[in-house]
C-alpha positions as CSV (number, residue, x, y, z in Angstrom):
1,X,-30.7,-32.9,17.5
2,X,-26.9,-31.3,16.1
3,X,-26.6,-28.1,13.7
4,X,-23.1,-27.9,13.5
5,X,-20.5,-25.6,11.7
6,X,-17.4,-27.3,10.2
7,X,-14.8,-24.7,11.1
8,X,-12.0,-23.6,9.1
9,X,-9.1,-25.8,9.0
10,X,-5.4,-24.7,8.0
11,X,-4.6,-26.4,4.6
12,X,-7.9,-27.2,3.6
13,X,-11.1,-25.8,1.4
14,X,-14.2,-25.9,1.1
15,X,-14.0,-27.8,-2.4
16,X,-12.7,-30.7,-0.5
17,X,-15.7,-31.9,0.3
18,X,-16.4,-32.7,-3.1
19,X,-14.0,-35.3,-3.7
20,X,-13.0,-35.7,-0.5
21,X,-15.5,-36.1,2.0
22,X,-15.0,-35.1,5.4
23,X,-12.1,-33.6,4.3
24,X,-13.1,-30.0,3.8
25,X,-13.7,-27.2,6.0
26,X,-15.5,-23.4,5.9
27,X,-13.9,-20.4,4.2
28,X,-12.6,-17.8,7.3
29,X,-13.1,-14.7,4.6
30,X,-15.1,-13.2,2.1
31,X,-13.9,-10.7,-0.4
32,X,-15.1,-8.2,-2.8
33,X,-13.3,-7.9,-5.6
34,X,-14.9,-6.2,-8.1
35,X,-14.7,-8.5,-11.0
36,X,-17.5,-10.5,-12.9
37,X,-15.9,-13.8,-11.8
38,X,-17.7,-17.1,-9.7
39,X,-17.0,-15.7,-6.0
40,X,-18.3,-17.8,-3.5
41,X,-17.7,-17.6,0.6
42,X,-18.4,-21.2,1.4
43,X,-19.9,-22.2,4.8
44,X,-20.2,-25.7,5.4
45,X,-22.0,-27.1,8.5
46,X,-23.8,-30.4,9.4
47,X,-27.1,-30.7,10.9
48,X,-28.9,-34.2,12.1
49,X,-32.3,-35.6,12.8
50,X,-34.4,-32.4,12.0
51,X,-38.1,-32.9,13.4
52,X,-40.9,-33.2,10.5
53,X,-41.6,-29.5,9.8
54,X,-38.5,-28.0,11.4
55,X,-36.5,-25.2,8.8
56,X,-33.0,-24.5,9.0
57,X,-32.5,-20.5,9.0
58,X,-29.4,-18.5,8.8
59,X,-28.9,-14.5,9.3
60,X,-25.7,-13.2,8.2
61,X,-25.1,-9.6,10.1
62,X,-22.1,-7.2,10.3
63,X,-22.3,-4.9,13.4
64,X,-26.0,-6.7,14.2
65,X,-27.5,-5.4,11.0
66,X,-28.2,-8.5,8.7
67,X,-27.0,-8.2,5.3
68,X,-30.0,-7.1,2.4
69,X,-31.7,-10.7,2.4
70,X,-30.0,-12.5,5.0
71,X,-32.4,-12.6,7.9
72,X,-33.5,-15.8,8.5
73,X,-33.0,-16.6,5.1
74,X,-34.3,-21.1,4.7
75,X,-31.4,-22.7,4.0
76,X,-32.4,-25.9,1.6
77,X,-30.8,-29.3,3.0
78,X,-29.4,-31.9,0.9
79,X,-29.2,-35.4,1.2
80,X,-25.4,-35.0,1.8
81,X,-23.9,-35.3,5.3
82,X,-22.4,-31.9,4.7
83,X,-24.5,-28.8,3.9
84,X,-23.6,-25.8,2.0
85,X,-24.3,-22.4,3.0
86,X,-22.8,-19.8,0.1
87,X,-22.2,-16.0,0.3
88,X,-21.7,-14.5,-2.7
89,X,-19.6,-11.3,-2.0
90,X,-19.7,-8.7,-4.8
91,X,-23.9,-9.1,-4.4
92,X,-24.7,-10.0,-0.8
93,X,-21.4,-7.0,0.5
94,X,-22.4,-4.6,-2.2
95,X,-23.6,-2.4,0.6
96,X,-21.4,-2.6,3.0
97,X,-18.8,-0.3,4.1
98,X,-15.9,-1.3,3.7
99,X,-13.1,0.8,3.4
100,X,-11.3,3.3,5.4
101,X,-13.9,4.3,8.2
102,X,-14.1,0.4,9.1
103,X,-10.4,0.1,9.2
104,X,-10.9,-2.3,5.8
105,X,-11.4,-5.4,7.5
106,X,-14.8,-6.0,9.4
107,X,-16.8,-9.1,11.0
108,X,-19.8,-11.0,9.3
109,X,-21.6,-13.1,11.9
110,X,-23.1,-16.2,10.3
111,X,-25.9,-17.7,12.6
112,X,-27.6,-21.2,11.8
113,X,-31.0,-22.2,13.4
114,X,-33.0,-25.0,13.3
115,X,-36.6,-24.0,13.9
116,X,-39.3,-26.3,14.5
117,X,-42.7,-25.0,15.8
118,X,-41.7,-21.5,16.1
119,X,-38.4,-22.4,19.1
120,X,-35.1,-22.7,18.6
121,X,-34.5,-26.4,18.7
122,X,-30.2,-25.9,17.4
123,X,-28.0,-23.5,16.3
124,X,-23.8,-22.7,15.8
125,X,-22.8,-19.7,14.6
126,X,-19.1,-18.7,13.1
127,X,-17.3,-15.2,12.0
128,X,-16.1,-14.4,8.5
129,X,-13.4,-11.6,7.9
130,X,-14.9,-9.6,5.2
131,X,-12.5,-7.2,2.6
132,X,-12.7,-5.7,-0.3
133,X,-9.0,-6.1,-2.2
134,X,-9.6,-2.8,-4.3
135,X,-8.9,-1.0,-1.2
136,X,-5.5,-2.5,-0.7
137,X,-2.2,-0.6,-1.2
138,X,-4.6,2.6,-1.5
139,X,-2.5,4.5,1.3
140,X,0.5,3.6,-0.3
141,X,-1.2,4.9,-3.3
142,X,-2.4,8.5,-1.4
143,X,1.3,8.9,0.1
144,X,2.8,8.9,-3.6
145,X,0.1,11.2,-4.7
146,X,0.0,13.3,-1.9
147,X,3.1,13.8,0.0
148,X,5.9,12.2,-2.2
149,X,5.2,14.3,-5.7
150,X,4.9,17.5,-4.1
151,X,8.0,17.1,-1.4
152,X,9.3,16.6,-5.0
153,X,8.2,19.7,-6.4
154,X,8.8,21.4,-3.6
155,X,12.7,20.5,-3.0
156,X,13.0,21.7,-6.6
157,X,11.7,25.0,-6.3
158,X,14.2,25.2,-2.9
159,X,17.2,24.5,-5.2
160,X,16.3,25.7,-8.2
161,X,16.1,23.2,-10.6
162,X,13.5,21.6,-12.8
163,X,11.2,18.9,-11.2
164,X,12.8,15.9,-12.2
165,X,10.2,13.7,-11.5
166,X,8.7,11.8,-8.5
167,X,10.9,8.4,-9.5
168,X,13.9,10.0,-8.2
169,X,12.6,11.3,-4.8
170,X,14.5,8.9,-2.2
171,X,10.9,7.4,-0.7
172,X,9.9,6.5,-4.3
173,X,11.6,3.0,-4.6
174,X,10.0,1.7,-1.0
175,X,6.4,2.4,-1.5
176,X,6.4,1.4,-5.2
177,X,8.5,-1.7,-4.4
178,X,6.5,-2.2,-1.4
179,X,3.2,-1.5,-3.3
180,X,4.3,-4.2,-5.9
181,X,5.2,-6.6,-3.3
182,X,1.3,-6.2,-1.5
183,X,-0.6,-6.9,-4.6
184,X,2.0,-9.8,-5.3
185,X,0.8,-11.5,-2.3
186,X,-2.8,-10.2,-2.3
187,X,-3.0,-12.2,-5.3
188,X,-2.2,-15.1,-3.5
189,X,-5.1,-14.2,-1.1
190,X,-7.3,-14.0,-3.8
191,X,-6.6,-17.3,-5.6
192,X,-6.8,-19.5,-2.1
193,X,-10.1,-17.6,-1.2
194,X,-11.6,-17.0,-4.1
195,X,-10.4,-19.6,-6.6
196,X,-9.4,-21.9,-4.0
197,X,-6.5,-22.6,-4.5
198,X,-3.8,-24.0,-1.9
199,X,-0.8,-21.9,-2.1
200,X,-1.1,-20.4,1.1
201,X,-2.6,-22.9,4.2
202,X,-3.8,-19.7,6.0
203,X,-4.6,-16.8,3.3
204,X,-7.2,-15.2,6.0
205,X,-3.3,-14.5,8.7
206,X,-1.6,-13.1,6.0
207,X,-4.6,-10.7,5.0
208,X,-4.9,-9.6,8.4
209,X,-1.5,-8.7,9.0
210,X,-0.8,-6.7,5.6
211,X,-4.3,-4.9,6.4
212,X,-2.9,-3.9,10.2
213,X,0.5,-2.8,8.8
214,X,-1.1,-0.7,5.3
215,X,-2.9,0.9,8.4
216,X,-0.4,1.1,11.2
217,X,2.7,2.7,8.4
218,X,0.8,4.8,6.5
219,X,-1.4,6.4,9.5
220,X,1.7,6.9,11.3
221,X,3.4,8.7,8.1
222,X,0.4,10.9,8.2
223,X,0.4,12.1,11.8
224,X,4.4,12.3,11.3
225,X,4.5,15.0,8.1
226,X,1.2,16.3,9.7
227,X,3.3,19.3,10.9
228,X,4.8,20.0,7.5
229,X,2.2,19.4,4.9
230,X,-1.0,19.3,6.7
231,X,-3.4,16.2,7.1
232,X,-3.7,13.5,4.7
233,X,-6.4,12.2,5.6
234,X,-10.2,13.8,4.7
235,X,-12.2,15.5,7.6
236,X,-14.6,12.6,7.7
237,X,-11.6,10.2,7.8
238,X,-10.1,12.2,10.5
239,X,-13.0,11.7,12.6
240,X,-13.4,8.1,12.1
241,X,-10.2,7.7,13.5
242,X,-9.9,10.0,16.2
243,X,-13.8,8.8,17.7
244,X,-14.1,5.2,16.3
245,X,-13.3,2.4,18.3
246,X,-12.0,0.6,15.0
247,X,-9.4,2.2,15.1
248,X,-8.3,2.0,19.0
249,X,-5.6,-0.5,19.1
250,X,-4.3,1.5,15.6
251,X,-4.2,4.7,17.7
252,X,-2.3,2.8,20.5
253,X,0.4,1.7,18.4
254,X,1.0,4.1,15.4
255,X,4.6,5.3,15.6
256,X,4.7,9.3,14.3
257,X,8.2,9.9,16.2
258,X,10.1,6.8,14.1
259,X,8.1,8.2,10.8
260,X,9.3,11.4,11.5
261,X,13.0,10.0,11.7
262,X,12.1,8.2,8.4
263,X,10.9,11.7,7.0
264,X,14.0,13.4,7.8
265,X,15.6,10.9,5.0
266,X,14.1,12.2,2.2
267,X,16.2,15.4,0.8
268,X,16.6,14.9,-3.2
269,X,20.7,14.9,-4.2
270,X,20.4,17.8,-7.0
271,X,24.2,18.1,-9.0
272,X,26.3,20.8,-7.8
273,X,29.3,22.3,-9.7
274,X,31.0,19.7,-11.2
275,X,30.1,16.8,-9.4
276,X,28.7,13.5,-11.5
277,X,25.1,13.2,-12.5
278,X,22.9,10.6,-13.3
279,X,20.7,12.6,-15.8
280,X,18.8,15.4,-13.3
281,X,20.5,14.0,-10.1
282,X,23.5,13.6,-8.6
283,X,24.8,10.0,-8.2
284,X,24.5,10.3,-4.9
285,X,21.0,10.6,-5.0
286,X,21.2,6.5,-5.3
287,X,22.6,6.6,-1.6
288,X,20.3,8.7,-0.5
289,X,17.5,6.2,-1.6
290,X,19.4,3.5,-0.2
291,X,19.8,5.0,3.4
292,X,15.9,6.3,2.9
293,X,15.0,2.4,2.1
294,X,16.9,1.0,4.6
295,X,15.5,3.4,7.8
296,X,11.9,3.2,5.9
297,X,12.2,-0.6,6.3
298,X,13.8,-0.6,10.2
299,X,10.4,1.0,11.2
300,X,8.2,-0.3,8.4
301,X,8.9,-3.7,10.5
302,X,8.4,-2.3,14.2
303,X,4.6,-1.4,12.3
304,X,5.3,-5.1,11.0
305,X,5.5,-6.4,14.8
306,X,2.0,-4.9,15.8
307,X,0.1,-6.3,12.7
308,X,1.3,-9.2,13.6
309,X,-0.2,-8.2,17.4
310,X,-3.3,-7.4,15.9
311,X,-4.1,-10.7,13.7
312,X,-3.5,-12.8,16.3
313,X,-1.0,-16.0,16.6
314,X,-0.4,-18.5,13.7
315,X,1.7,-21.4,14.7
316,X,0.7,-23.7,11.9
317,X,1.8,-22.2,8.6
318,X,3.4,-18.8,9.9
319,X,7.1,-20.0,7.9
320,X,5.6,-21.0,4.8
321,X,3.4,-17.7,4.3
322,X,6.4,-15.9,5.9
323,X,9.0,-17.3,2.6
324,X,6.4,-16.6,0.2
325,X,6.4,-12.8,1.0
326,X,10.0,-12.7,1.1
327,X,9.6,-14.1,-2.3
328,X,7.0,-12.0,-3.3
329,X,9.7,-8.6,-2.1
330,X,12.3,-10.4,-4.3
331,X,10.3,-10.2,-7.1
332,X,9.1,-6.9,-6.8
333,X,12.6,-5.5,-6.0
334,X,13.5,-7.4,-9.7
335,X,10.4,-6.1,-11.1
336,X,10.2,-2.9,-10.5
337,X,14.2,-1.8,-9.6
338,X,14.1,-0.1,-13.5
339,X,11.3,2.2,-12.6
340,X,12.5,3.2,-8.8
341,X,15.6,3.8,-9.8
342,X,15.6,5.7,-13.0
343,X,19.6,6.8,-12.1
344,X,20.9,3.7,-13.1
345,X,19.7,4.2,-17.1
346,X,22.2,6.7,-17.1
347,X,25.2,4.4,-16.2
348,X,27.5,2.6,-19.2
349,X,26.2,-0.8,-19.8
350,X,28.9,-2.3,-17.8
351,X,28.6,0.3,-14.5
352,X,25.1,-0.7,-14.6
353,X,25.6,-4.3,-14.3
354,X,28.0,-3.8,-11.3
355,X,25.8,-1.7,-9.6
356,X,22.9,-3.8,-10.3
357,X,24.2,-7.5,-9.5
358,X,27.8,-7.4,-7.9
359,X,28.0,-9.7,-4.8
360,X,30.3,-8.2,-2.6
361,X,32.6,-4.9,-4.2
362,X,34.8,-2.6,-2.5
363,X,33.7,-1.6,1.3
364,X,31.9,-4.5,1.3
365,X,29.4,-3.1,-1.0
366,X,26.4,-4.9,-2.8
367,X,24.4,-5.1,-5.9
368,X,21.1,-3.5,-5.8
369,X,19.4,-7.0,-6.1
370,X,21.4,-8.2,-3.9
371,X,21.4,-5.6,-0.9
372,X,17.5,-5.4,-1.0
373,X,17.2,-9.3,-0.8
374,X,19.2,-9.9,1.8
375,X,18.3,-6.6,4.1
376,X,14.7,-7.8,3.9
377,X,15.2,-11.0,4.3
378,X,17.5,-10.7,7.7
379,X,14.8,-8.0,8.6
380,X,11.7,-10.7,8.3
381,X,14.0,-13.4,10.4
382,X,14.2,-10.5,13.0
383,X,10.6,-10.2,12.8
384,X,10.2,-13.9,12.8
385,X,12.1,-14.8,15.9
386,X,10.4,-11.6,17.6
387,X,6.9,-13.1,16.8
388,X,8.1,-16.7,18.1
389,X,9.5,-15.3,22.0
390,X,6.0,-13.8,22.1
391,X,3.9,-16.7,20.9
392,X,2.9,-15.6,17.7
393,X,4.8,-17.1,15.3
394,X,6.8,-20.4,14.9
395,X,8.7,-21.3,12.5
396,X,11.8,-24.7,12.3
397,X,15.5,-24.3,12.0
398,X,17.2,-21.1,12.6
399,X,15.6,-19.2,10.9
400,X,12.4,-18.5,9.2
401,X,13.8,-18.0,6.2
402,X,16.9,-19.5,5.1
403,X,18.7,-18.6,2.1
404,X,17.8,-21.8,0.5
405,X,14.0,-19.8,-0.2
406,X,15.5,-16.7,-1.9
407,X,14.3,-16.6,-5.8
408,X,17.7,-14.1,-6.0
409,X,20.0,-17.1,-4.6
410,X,18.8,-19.3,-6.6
411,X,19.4,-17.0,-9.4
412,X,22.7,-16.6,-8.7
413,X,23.6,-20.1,-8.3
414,X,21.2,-22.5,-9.3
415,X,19.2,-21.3,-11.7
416,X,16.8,-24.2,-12.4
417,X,15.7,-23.6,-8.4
418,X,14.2,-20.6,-9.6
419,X,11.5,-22.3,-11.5
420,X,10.9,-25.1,-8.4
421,X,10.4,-21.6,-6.5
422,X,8.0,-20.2,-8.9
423,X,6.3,-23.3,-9.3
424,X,5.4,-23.5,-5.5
425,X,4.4,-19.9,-5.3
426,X,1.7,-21.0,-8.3
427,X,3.5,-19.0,-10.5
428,X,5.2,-19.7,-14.1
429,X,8.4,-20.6,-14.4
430,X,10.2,-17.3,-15.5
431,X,11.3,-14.7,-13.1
432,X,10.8,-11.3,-14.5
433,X,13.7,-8.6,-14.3
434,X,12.9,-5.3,-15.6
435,X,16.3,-3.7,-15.4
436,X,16.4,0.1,-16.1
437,X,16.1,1.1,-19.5
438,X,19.7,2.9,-20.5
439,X,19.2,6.3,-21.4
440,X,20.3,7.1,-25.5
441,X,23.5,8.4,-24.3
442,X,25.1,7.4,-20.9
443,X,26.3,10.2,-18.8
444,X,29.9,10.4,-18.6
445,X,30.4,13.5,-19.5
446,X,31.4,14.6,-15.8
447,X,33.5,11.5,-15.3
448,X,35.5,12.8,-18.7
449,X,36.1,15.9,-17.5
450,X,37.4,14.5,-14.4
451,X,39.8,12.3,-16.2
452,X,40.8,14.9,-18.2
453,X,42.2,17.0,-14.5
454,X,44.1,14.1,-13.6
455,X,47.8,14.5,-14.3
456,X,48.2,10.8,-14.6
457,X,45.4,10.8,-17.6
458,X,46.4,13.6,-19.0
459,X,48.5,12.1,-21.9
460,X,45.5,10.1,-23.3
461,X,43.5,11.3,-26.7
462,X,40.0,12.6,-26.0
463,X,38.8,9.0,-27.4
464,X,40.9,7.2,-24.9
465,X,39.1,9.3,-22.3
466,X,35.9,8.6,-23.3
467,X,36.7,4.4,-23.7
468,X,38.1,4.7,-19.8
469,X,35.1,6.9,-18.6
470,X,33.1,3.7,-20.0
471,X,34.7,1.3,-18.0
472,X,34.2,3.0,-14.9
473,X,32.5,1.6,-11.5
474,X,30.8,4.3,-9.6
475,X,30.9,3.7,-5.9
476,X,28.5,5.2,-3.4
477,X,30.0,5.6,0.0
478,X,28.8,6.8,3.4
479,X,31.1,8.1,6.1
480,X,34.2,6.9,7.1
481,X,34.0,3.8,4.3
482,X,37.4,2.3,3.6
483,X,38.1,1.2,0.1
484,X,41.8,0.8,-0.1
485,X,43.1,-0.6,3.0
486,X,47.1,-0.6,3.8
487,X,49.0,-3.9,3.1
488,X,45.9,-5.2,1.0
489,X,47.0,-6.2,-2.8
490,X,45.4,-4.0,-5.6
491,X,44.8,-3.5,-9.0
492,X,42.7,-0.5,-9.2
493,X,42.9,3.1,-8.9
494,X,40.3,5.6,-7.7
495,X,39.2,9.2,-8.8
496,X,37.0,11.6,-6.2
497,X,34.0,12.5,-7.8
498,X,32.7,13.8,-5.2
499,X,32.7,14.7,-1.4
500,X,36.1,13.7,0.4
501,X,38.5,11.2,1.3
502,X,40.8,10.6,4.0
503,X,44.5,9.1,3.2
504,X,45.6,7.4,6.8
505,X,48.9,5.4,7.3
506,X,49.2,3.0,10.3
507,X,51.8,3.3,13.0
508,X,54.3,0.7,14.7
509,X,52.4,1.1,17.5
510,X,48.8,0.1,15.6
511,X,47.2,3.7,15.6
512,X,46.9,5.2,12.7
513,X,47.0,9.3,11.6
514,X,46.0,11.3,8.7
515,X,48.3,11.7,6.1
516,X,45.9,14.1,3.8
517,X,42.4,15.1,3.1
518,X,41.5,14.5,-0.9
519,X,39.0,16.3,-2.8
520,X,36.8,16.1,-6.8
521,X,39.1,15.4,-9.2
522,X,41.9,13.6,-6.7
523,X,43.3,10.0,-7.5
524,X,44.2,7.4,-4.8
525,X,45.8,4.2,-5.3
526,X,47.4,4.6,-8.9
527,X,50.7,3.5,-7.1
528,X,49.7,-0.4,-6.7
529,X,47.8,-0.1,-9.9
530,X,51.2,1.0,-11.4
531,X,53.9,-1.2,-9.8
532,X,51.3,-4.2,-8.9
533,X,52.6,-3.1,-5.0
534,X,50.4,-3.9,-1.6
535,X,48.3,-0.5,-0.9
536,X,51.0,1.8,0.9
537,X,47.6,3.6,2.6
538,X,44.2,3.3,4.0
539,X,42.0,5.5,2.4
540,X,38.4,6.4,3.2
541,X,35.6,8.4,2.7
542,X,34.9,11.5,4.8
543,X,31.2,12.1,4.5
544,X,28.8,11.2,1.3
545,X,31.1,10.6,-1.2
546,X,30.9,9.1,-5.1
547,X,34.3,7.6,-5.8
548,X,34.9,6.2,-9.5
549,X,37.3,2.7,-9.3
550,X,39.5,2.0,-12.6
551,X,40.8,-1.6,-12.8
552,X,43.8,-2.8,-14.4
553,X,42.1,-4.5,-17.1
554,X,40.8,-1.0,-18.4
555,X,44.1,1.2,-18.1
556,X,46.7,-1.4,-19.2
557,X,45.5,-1.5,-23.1
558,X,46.6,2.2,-22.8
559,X,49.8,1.7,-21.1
560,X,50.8,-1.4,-23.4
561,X,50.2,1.0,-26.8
562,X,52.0,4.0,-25.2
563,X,55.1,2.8,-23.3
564,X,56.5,6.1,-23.2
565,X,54.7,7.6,-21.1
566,X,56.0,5.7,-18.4
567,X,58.7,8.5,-17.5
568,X,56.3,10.7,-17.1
569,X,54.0,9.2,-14.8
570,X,56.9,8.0,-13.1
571,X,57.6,11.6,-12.9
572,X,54.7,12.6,-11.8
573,X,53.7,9.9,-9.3
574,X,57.3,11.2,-7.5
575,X,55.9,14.8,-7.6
576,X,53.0,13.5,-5.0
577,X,55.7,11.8,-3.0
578,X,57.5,14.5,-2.2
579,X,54.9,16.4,-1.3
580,X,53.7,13.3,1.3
581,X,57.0,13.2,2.4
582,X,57.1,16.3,4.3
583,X,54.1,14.8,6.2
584,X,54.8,11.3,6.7
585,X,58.2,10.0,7.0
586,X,56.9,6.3,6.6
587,X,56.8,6.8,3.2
588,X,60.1,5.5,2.1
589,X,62.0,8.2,-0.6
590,X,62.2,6.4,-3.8
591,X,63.3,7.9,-7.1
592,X,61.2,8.5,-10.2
593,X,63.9,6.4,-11.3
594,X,62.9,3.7,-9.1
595,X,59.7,4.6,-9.4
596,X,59.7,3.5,-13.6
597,X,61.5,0.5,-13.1
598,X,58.9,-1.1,-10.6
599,X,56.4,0.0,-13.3
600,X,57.5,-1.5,-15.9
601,X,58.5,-4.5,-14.0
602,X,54.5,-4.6,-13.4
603,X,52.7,-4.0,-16.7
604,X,55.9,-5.4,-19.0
605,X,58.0,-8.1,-16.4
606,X,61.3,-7.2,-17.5
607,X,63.5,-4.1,-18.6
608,X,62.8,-0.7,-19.6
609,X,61.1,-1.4,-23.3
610,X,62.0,1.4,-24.5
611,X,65.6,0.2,-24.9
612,X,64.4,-2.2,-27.1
């Protein structure tokens, strides 16, 4: 006689086999969830000519132990050509461990037997990955709780400010994006396995992998700040994964020295004197969470490599589960941007927008939405075409995932995508974009005062102040970032807010030298702003720097209403020649005179109009 399992097959579910026979196949997991809902782990299996008398048992067993009335439990047969064989998780797992100390993923053993006259006439036997999702995301969880609010506190106290909150410490926006992302794709998990559904073919790889990496990142966080703020993890937790062998191939590849790296990028931007603030932090403090994301997510993905290590090759369905988490990033990024980066409330309206959604600015700078997408998504395709040189992964085209998956593309520029993208993911149409909520009063009180130092500015009414401080564009720069480059056209000007910048010319020969060194409060570029002239300089920034950009389109109003003032910036903007003149020769000697009637040929296009 045959007692056969139906194994799991990619694609397919158990329900098949009720309107499609010989189509379905055995759930590969079972999970706990916690909620009063009709969980079943399905085994399906086929047994033929069973001897008069003969029962069919089956023993489900983790570690050997059977599960509380699983031992040889009869199995009644139908007259169908496939049997049934259900587990029903949040009863028949109740008591089984299965959280930290069993690494959050463990083995049932499901064992079928056809008995007739006390032997063993059949059998098959098949392995179901057992989890309960209510431990997901709970490292994440502990490193928030534990190590990110009191670093926060703690770099407070050091500079002597009030705690401003653990939303504006630089590792905030990863874990809480990150976190978002996991339960967006551990609902996917949970509707294929436990509702059945068929968004993902194999839910039970992509399970695996994000319960390798929750464990690989956030245990190798712990042994990395170990040093600085003690262990993380409880005593009994600490021996379970020093002594247990679940934990063996997590000890082997746990990276503490790249977390340590990572750690080093977490120091809070506090205001100083008289630099711009985004309510308690300086507007650098958005860089700082930038760089912090962007080295968190260079080793985040290393882990990424070994999870996938751990869960074993997928060569069927490894692309299509590999797009939806990309998706599922995008839409946490969207989701939950307004909460990670609190900063950005304190931005005028139109900043806020730039910052937010600009393509490609200055330096080659992105959006928010746009530099998160597109990091992670060129980070996965590194990932992906690692996994596929070592066998694990396949995936068609050149890459695993092209642009043409993005939710934020297809935003961008073809917005009825977005729904066919939603709609594939088993989602509703609508995207959701919770931007940051803009605080009562935006701050540009710091970027007034600044104008207000500027010579050029200084003619202009407290209320034209204000309306120019409005239409400024922050820009958040690293070292050695060039935003006006020599012999480029240009129409804006730019004010130090703070940090430094570097004014270079370029030599006949091609090198290049330093003209001057600019500090808060300095402008650059007012000259092509002014005369509508190619950039005479490249100018750059020295270390961390905020730079404010003003575009034509906000200080021509002004100039237009007050043409007299023309002299006197002409005046002035000779005053700074001079004084480059006695550095760099290149800078040709032109008159204030001059000087005025290039202006006014730019912002008026014909004579003086004050002869008029």
């Amino acid at each position: 006689m045959e007692c056969r399992i139906v194994p799991f097959v990619p694609g397919r579910r158990p329900t098949a086999e009720d309107t499609r026979r010989g189509l379905g196949s055995s759930d590969r997991v079972a999970l706990v969830t916690g909620e009063d809902r009709d969980n079943r782990s399905v085994v399906l299996f086929e047994v033929s000519a069973v001897p008069p008398g003969a029962v069919v048992e089956a023993t489900i067993s983790i570690d050997g132990r059977p599960l509380p009335g699983w031992e040889r439990r009869p199995v009644a047969l139908t007259p169908d050509a496939r049997q049934r064989l259900e587990l029903r998780p949040e009863r028949d797992l109740a008591a089984a461990d299965l959280g930290f100390h069993a690494g959050f993923l463990r083995a049932a053993r499901v064992e079928l037997r056809v008995v007739s006259d006390g032997a063993v006439v059949a059998g098959d036997e098949a392995v179901l990955d057992v989890c309960d999702v209510r431990t997901f995301g709970t490292l994440y969880a502990r490193l928030v709780d534990r190590l990110v609010k009191p670093d926060t506190r703690r770099q407070s106290r050091q500079a002597r400010v009030g705690d401003p909150g653990v939303r504006y410490h630089p590792w905030y926006p990863v874990l809480t994006i990150g976190g978002d992302k996991a339960a967006l794709y551990t609902e996917a998990v949970v509707a294929d396995i436990v509702g059945k559904e068929y968004h993902l073919t194999d839910p039970a790889w992509l399970l695996r992998v994000g319960v390798y990496l929750e464990l690989l990142t956030c245990i190798g966080i712990v042994e990395a700040v170990r040093p600085d703020v003690g262990d993380l993890l409880t005593p009994d937790e600490r021996e379970a994964y020093e002594t247990s062998e679940v934990f063996v191939e997590i000890r082997e590849r746990i990276n503490p020295v790249g977390w340590r790296e990572v750690w080093g990028k977490r120091r809070i931007s506090f205001p100083g004197f008289g630099s711009p603030r985004l309510g308690p932090v300086s507007a650098l403090n958005l860089m700082r969470k930038r760089d912090a994301t962007l080295r968190f997510l260079h080793v985040h993905h290393e882990d990424l490599k070994h999870a996938i290590e751990l869960a074993g090759p997928n060569h069927v369905n490894s692309q299509e589960t590999w797009q939806r988490v990309f998706r599922d990033a995008e839409r946490a990024v969207m989701r939950q941007a307004g909460r990670s980066f609190p900063e950005l409330g304190f931005l005028p309206g139109p900043a806020r927008e730039l910052v937010l959604w600009q393509r490609l600015g200055f330096a080659g700078q992105q959006g928010l939405y746009p530099t998160a997408c597109n990091q992670y998504r060129a980070s996965m395709n590194a990932v992906a075409d690692w996994a596929k040189a070592h066998g694990l992964m396949d995936h068609a085209g050149p890459e695993c995932v092209p642009v043409e998956s993005s939710l934020l593309d297809a935003l961008v520029r073809d917005p009825p995508r977005v729904a066919v993208l939603q709609r594939q993911d088993g989602l509703g149409p609508r995207l959701t974009v919770a931007e940051p909520a803009a605080a009562p009063e935006p701050t540009t009180g710091e970027i007034e005062r600044l104008l207000a130092e500027v010579p050029i500015f200084r003619m202009l009414s407290p209320a034209d102040v204000h309306a120019l401080a409005l239409g400024t564009r922050p820009l958040l720069l690293g070292p050695t970032q060039r935003f006006v480059i020599e012999g480029r056209e240009g129409t804006s000007l730019f004010l130090v807010g703070e940090g430094e910048v570097e004014v270079r010319l370029r030599r006949s020969d091609g090198t290049d030298w330093l003209v001057e060194t600019m500090g808060r409060g300095e402008v650059v570029g007012e000259m092509a702003l002014l005369t509508g002239e190619r950039r005479a300089a490249t100018v750059r920034s020295v270390g961390e720097t905020v730079v404010f950009e003003i575009g034509r389109e906000q200080y021509e109003p002004l100039l237009l209403a007050h043409p007299e003032w023309l002299q006197e910036l002409a005046d002035i903007m000779e005053d700074r020649l001079a004084r480059r003149r006695v550095r760099a020769a290149a800078v040709d000697g032109a008159s204030s005179q001059h000087l005025l009637a290039r202006m006014t040929r730019s912002f008026f296009g014909g004579p003086d109009p004050r002869s008029s």
